[in-house]
C-alpha positions in Angstrom: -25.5 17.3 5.0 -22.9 18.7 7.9 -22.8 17.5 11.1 -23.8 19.5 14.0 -22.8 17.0 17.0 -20.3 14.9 17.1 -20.9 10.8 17.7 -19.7 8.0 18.9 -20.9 5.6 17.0 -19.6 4.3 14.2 -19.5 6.4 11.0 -17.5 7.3 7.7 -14.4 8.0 9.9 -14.2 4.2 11.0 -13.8 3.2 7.6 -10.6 2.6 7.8 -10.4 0.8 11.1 -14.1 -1.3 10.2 -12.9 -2.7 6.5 -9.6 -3.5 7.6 -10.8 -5.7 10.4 -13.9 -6.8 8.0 -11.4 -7.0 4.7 -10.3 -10.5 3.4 -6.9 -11.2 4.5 -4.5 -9.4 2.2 -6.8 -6.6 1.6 -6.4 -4.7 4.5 -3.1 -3.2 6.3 -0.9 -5.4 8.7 -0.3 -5.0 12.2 3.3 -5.3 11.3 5.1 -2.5 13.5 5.9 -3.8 16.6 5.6 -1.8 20.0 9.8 -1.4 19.9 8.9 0.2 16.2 6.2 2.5 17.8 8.3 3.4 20.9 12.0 4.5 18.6 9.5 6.4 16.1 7.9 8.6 19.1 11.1 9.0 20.6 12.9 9.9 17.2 10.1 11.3 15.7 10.5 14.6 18.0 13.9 14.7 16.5 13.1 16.0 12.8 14.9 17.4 10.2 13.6 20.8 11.1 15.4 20.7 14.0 18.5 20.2 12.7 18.4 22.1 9.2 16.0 24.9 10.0 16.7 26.0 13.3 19.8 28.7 12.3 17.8 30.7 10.8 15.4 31.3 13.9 18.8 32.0 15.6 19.9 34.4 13.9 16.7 35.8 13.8 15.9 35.8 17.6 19.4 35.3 19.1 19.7 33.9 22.5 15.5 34.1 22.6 15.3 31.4 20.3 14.7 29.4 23.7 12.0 31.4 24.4 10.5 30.5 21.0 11.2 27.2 21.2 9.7 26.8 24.8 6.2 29.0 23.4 5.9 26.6 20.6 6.7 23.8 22.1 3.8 24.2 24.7 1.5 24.8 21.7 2.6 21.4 20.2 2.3 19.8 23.5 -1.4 20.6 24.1 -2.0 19.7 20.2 -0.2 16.2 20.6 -2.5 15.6 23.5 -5.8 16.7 21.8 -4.6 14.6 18.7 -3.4 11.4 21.2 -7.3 11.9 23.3 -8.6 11.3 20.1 -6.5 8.2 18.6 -6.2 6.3 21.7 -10.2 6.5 21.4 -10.4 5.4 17.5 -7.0 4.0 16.0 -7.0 5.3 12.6 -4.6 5.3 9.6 -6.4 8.4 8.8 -5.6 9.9 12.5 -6.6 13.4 12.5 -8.3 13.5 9.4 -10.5 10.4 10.5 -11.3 11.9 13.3 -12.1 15.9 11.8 -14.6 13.6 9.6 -16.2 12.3 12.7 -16.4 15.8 14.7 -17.0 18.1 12.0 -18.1 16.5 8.8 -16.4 14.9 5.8 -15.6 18.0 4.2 -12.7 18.8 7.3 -11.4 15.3 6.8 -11.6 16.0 3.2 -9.5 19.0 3.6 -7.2 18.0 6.6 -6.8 14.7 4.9 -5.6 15.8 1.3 -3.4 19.1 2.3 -1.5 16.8 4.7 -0.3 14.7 2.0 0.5 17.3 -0.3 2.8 18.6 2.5 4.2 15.3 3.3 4.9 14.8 -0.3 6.5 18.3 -1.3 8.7 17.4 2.2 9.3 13.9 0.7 11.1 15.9 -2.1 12.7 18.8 -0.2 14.5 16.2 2.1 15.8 14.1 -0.3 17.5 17.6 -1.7 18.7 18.1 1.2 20.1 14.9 1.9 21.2 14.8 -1.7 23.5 18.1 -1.2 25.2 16.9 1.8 25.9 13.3 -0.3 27.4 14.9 -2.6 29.2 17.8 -0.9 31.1 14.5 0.6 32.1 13.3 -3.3 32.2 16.3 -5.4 31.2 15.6 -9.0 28.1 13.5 -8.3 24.9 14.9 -9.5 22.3 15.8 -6.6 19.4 14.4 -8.9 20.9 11.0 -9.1 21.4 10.6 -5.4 17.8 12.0 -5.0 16.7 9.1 -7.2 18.8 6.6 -5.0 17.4 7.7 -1.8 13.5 8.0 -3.6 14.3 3.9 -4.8 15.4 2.9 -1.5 12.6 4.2 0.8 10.1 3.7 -2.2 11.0 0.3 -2.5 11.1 -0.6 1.3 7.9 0.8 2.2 6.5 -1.2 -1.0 7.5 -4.6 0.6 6.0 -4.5 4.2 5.4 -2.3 6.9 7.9 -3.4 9.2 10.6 -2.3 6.8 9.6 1.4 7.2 9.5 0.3 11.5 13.2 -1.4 10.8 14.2 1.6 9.0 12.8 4.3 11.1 13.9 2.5 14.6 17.9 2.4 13.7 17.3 6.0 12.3 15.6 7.2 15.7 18.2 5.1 17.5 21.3 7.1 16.3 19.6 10.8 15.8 19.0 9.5 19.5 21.7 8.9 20.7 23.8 11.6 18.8 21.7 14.2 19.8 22.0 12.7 23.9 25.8 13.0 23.0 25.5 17.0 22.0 23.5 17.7 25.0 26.4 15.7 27.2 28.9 17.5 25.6 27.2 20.9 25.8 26.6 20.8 29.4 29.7 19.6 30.4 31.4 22.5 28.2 29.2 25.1 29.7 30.4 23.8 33.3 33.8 24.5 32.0 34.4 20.9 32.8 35.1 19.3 29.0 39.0 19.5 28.4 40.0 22.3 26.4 37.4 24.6 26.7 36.7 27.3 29.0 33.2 27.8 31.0 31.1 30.6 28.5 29.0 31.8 31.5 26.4 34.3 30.3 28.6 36.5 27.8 26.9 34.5 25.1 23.4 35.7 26.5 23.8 39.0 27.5 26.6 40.2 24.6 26.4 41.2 21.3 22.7 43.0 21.7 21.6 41.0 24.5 18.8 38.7 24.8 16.6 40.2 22.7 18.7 41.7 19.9 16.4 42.3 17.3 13.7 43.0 19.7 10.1 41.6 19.7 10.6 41.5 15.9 12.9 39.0 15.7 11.7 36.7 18.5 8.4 36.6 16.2 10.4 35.7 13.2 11.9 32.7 15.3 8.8 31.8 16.8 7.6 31.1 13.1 10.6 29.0 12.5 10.4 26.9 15.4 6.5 25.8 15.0 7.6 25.0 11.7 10.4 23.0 12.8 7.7 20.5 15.0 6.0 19.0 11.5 5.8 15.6 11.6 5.5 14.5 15.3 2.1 13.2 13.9 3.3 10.1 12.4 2.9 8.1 15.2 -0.5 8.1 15.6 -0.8 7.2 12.1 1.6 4.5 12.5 -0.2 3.2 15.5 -3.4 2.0 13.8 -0.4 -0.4 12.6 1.0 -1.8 15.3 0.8 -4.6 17.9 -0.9 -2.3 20.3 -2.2 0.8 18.8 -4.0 2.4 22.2 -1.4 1.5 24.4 1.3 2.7 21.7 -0.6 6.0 21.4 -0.7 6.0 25.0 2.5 6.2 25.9 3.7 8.4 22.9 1.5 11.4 24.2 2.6 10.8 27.4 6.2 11.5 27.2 6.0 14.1 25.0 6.2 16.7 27.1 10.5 15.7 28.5 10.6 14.8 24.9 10.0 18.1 23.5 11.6 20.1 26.6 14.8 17.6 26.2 15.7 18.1 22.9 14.0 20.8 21.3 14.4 23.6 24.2 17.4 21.8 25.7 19.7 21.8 22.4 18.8 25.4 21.9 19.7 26.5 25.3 23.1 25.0 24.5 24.0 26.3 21.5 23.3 29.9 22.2 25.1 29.6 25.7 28.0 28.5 23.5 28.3 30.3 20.3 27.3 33.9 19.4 24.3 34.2 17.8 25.2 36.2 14.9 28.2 33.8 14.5 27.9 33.2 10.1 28.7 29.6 10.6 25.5 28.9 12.6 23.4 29.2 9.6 26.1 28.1 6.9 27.1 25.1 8.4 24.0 24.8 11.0 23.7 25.1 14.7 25.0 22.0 16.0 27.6 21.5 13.6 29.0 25.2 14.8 29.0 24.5 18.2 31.0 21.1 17.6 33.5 22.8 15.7 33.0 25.9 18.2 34.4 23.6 20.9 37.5 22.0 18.7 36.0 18.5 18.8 38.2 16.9 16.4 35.4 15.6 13.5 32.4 16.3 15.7 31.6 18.6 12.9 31.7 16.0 10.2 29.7 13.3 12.4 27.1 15.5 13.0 26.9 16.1 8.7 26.3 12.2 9.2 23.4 12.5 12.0 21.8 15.8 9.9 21.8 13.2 6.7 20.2 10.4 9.0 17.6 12.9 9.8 16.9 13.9 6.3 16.6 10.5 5.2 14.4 9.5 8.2 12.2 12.3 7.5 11.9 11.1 3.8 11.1 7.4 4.8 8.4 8.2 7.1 7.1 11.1 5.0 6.4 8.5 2.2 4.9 6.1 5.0 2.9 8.7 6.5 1.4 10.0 3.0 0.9 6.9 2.0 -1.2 5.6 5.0 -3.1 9.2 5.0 -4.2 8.5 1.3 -5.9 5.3 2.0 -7.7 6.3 4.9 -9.6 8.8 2.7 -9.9 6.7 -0.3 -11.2 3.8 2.2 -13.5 6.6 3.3 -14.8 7.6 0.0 -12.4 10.8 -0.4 -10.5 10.1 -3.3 -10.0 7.9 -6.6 -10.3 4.0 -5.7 -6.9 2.8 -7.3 -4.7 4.5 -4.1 -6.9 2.6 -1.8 -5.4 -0.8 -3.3 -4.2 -3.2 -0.5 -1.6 -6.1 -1.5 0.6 -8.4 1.9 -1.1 -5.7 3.5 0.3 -2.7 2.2 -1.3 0.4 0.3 1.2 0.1 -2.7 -0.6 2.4 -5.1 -0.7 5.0 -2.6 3.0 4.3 -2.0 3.4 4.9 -5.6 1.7 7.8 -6.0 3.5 9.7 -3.2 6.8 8.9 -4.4 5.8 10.0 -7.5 4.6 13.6 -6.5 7.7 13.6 -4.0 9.9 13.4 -7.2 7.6 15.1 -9.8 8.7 18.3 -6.7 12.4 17.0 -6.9 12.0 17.7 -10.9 10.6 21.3 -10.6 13.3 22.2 -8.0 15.5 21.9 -11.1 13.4 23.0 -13.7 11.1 25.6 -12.7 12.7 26.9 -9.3 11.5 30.5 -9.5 7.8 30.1 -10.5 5.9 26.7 -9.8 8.6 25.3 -7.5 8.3 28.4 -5.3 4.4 28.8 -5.4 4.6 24.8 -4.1 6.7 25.8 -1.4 4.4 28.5 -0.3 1.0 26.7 -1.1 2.6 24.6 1.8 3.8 26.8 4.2 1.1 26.9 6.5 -0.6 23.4 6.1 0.9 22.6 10.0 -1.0 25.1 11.4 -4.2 24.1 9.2 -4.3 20.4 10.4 -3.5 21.5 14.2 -6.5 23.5 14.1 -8.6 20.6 13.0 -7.6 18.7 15.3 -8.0 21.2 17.8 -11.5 21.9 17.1 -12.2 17.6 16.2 -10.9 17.3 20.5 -13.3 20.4 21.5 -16.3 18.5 19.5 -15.6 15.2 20.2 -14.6 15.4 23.5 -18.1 15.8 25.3 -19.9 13.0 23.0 -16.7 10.4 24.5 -17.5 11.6 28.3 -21.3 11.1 27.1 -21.6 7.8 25.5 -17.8 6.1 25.7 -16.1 7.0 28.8 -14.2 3.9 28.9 -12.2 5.0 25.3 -10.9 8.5 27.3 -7.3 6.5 28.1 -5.3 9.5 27.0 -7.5 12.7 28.4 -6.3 16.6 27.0 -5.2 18.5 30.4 -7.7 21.0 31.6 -10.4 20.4 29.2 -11.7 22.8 27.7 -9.8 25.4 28.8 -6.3 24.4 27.2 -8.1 23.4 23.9 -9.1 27.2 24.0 -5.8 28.5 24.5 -4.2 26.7 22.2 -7.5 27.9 19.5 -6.2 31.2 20.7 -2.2 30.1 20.3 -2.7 29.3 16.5 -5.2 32.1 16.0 -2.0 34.3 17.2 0.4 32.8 15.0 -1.8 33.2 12.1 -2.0 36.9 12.6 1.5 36.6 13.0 2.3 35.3 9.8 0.1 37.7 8.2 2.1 40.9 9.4 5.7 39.3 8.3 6.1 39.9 4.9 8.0 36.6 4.5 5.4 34.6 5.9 2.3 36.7 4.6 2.6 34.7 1.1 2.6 31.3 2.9 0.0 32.1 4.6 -2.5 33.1 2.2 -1.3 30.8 -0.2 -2.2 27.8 1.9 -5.1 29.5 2.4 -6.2 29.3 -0.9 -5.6 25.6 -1.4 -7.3 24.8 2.2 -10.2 26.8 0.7 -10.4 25.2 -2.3 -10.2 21.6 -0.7 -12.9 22.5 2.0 -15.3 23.7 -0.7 -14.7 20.5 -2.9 -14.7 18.4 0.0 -18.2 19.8 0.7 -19.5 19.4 -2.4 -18.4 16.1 -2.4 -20.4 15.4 1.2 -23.2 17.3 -0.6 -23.5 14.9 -3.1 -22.9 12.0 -1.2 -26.2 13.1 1.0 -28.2 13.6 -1.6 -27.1 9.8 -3.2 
């Protein structure tokens, strides 16, 4: 039986929230992440991986309108972190937005939301610690990448086992020093652009205009980066997940969504104006090495180049620890809902350890095909997750649109964080992913992404609604 209006009471999207407060002690999760904790993750969180490791390649692609792509997709994610923080300021959830797509749509969307997020986040667990892994062992030649993997996959396995404030410890020093290193870049950068840093020369706009101009693959190419930089946003979600566990969830949430917006503009749009005022786009070592290493060594910054290999790994390894936090959490939300097999919804000192387990376990069972099967299953993993972003922005786009007027309705007093312009902004950004999907359907390197994830959303939505089907009729 699907929903056809949204609600504010209480209903199988509480779960979560209602048996923790209603669970014996030690059976539900802790409040263990402190409002320090919640404040370092939203502010590192911005800073992913993506940003760091993915972001030559939409360079090279786009050139200097790469800041154009960034700034487009940035908006996008602004107006989606605002729909998705509306929504958990109203109803802290561990299940975030796949609690609340089972409140506004049904529990087939949180179903499907729910279960493609944590095949991403688990597939990303293992890419990362590749990642990570190379740059390890690029540093002592000899070591195999596999062994470091399993290091890194003990570590973060083991700390988010113990208690959730490890995963808070561990992901405020990370934020702290991708932080401040990437303040430190922008410093530099401006100052180098002025033509005030000693030894280098003001670039003016010879890196903007030169070498094809602005635009020098055209429209084309600014489409190919505009792929890559939504891409590169994943995981700014975390924090509402990790709200539902800390001091002050609503307030957390609050502030997270709030400052977004200089977040985003700061270091996303900001480091990407930099680097293409500094170095040539089609400079080689922008992709080899990666952007913000290039432009360190691009200004003879005697072992900038090497320290920023340090802050890249930090950001892998962050990435890896709250991935495995974040699929964990999203695991026993649906299981506490009803949405999956009971064992991953097992709570010990207040911690979902089974679902730990299992997404370490599918985060190296990836790590395994990498090296075994990297041409065939590996590859159609890769793809089958390509698009899962834009999937669980949509539900969350249309959970706000539904949910919104029942809240104004019936709970006025929950609307702390409220979308801008509502519903006009929800629409455009509808309309924003709706583009980008048609988008990804003409580039022939995204077109297999993009129907791949198709398939697996399809096939979760129809199970999921067989499984509300059933559950009616019970």
């Amino acid at each position: 039986m699907s929903r056809t209006t949204p609600s504010v009471e209480p209903s199988p999207a509480d779960t979560p929230t209602r048996s923790e407060s209603a669970a014996p002690p030690g059976d539900s999760l802790s409040h263990g992440l402190k409002q320090r904790h919640l404040s370092m993750i939203a502010l590192g969180g911005v800073i992913g991986a993506g940003l760091f490791v993915g972001s030559g390649a939409g360079i090279a692609a786009a050139g200097p309108s790469i800041v154009i792509a960034y700034a487009v997709s940035g908006l996008l994610v602004m107006l989606v972190m605002r729909m998705l923080g509306e929504m958990s300021a109203a109803y802290p959830s561990s299940g975030s937005f796949s609690a609340h797509a089972e409140r506004a749509i049904g529990p087939w969307a949180g179903f499907t939301a729910g279960w493609s997020f944590w095949v991403l986040l688990c597939t990303a667990v293992g890419l990362e610690g590749i990642g990570a892994a190379k740059i390890v062992s690029g540093w002592l030649p000899g070591t195999p990448e596999w062994a470091w993997v399993a290091l890194f996959m003990v570590v973060f396995c083991a700390a988010n086992l113990a208690a959730v404030k490890n995963f808070g410890e561990f992901e405020f020093w990370f934020a702290a020093l991708k932080v401040g290193a990437i303040t430190l870049f922008l410093v530099l950068g401006v100052l180098a652009i002025l033509g005030v840093l000693p030894g280098s020369d003001a670039p003016g706009l010879s890196n903007l205009t030169g070498d094809g101009g602005f635009l020098p693959n055209g429209s084309e190419g600014l489409v190919i980066g505009l792929l890559a930089s939504v891409f590169a946003y994943g995981g700014i979600e975390t924090v509402t997940i990790a709200a539902a566990e800390s001091e002050k969830p609503v307030e957390g949430v609050s502030k997270a969504v709030r400052t977004a917006m200089w977040r985003i503009a700061l270091f996303y749009i900001g480091s990407m104006a930099v680097i293409v005022t500094l170095v040539p786009w089609d400079d080689k070592a922008v992709v080899e090495k990666g952007p913000y290493v290039a432009t360190l060594d691009h200004l003879g910054i005697p072992g900038a180049g090497q320290l920023m290999n340090v802050v890249v790994l930090v950001a892998l390894l962050s990435a890896m620890n709250a991935n495995i936090y974040g699929s964990s959490r999203i695991a026993f939300s649906l299981v506490a809902r009803g949405q999956g097999p009971k064992a991953l919804g097992k709570v010990s000192g207040g911690v979902p350890r089974a679902a730990v387990l299992a997404s370490c376990v599918f985060g190296f069972v990836c790590v395994v095909l990498s090296y075994w099967r990297p041409d065939d299953v590996f590859a159609w993993l890769l793809n089958m997750i390509g698009a899962v972003i834009l999937v669980v922005w949509f539900f969350i786009a249309v959970s706000q649109l539904r949910m919104r007027r029942g809240l104004e309705r019936e709970a006025p007093e929950k609307l702390v964080v409220r979308m801008w312009a509502f519903p006009v902004l929800t629409w455009v950004a509808l309309a924003g992913m709706a583009a980008i999907f048609i988008l990804m359907a003409r580039e022939p390197g995204t077109r297999v992404q993009l129907y791949s994830t198709g398939g697996m959303t399809l096939f979760l939505a129809v199970v999921g609604y067989a499984w509300q089907r059933t559950r009616a009729r019970d």
